[in-house]
Structures are given as structure tokens and as C-alpha cells.
ZALUM-477685 format. One record per residue: x, y, z of N, C-alpha, C in turn. Coordinates in Angstrom, 1 decimal. Layout:
residues N
- n_X|n_Y|n_Z|ca_X|ca_Y|ca_Z|c_X|c_Y|c_Z
- X|Y|Z|X|Y|Z|X|Y|Z
...
END
This chain:
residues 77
- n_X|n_Y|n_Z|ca_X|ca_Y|ca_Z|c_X|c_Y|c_Z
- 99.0|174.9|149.9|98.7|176.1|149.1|99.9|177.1|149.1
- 100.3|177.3|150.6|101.2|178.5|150.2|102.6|178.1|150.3
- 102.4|176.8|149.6|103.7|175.9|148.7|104.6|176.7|147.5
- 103.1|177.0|147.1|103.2|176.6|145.5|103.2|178.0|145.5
- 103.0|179.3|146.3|103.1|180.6|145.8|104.5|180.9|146.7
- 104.9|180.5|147.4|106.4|180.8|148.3|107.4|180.3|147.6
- 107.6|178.6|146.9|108.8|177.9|146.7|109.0|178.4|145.2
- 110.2|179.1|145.4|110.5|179.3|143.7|112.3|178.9|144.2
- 112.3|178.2|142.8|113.4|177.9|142.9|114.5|178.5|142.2
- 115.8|179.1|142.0|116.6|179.2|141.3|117.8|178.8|140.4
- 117.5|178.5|139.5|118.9|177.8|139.3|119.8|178.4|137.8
- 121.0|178.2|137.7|121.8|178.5|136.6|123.0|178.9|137.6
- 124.0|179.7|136.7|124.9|180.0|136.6|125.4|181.7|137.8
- 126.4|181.6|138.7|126.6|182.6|139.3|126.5|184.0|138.3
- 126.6|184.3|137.3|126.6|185.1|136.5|124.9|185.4|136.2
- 123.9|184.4|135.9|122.6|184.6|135.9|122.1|185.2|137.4
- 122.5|184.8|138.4|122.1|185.2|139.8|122.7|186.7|140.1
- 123.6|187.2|139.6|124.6|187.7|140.0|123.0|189.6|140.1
- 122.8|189.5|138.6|121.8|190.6|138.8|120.1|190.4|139.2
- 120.4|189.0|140.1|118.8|189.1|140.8|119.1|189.9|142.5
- 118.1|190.7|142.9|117.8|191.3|143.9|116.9|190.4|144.5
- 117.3|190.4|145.9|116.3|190.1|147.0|116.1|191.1|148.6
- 114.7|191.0|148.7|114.8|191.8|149.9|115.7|191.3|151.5
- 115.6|189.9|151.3|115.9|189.6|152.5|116.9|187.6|152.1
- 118.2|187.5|152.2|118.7|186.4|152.3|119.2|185.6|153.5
- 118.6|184.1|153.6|118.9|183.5|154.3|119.8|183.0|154.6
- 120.5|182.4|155.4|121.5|181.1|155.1|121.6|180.2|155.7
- 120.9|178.7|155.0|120.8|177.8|155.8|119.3|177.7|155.6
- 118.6|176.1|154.9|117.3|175.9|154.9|117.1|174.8|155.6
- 117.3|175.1|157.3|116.7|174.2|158.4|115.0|174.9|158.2
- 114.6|174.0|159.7|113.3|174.2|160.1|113.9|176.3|160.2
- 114.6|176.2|160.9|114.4|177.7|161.6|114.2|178.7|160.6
- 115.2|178.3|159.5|115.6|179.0|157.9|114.7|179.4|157.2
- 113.9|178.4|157.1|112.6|178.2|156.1|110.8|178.9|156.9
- 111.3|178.5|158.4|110.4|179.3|158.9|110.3|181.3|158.8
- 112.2|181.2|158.7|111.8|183.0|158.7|111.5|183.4|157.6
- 112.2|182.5|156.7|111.8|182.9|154.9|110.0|182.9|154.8
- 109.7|181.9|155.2|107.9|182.2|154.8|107.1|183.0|155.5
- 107.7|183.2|156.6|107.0|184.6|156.9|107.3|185.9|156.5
- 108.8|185.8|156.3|109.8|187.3|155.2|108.5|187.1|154.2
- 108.2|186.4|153.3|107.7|186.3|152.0|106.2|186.7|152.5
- 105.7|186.1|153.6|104.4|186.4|153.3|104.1|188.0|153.8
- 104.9|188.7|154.1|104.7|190.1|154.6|105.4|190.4|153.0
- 105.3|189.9|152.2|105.4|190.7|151.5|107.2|190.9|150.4
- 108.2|190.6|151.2|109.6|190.8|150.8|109.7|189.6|150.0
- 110.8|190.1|149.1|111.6|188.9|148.2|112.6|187.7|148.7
- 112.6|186.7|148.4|113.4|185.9|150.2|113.9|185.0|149.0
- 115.4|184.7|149.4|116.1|183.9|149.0|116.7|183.1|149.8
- 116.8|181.6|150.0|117.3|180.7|151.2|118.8|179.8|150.3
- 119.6|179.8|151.0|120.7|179.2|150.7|120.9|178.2|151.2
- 121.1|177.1|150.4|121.5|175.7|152.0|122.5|174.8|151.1
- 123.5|174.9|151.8|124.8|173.6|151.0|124.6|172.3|150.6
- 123.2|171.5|151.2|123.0|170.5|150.7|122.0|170.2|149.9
- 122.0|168.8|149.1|120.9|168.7|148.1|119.6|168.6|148.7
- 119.5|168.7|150.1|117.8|168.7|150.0|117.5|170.2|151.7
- 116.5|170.3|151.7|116.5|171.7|152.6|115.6|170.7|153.8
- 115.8|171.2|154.8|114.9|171.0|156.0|116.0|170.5|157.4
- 117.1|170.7|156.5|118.3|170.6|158.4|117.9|169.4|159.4
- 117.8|169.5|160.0|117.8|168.2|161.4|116.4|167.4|161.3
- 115.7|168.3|160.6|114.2|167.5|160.4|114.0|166.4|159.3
- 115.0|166.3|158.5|114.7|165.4|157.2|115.0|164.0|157.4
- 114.4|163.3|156.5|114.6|161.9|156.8|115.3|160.8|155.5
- 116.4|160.5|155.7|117.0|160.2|154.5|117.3|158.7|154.5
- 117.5|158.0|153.0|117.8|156.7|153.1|119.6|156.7|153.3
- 120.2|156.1|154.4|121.3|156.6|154.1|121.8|155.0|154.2
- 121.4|153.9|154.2|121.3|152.5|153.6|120.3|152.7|152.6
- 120.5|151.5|151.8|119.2|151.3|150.5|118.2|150.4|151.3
- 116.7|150.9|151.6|115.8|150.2|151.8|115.9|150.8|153.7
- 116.7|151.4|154.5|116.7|152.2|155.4|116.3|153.4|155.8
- 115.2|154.0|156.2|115.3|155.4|156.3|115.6|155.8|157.6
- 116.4|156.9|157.5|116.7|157.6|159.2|116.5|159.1|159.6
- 116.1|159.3|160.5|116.2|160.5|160.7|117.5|161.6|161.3
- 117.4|161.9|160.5|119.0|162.3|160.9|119.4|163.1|162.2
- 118.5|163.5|163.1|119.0|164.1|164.4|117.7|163.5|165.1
- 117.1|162.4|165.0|116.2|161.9|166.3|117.1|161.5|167.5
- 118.3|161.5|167.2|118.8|161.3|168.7|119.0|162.4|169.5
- 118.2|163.6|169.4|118.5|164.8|170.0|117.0|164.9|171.1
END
């Protein structure tokens, strides 16, 4: 539930972003990232998360990085 009222996504052009405001910016959508962002959000502030790669969740994600392989990318920790 509180998916679908926290995840907004942004997208376009540095010029379209350029006049959006937020209360509070992240950087970086690990576990830790995404944890401060939904609590930033649920008190209430505007929260924007930044993360360089095409999918968010840092050390926790699990990707095919063979076809028909999936890994977890830091279970050896």
C-alpha cells in the first residue's frame, strides 16, 4: 500500500526537473536510501532519491547477470 502513495517517479529532461522543489534529497537508492526516503515521506516532506543505476535497492537486488542465472549481488558479504 504505501507503494503506491510514496513511489513517484520522475522523468524527462534536466531542464523539466530543474524547477521541481523537494524537501529533502537523497543520494543513492540502497536499502539504507530508500529506508530514509519513506520515512522523510511519511512525516510528511517531499523526498527525492537519486541512484546511478537502472534499478534501486543497492547490495539487496538480485539480477540475471547470465541469461537464465540469477545472483545476488553482495550475498557474499
Amino acid at each position: 500500500m504505501w507503494r503506491r502513495r510514496f513511489s513517484t517517479t520522475v522523468s524527462g529532461t534536466a531542464a523539466a526537473l530543474k524547477d521541481k522543489k523537494w524537501d529533502a534529497l537523497i543520494i543513492g537508492g540502497g536499502h539504507n536510501g530508500l529506508t530514509a526516503a519513506a520515512y522523510l515521506a511519511r512525516g510528511g516532506l517531499s523526498v527525492a532519491v537519486l541512484e546511478r543505476r537502472h534499478i534501486i535497492g543497492g547490495a539487496a537486488v538480485t539480477e540475471e547477470l547470465i541469461p537464465g542465472f540469477k545472483f545476488s549481488r553482495c550475498s557474499y558479504l
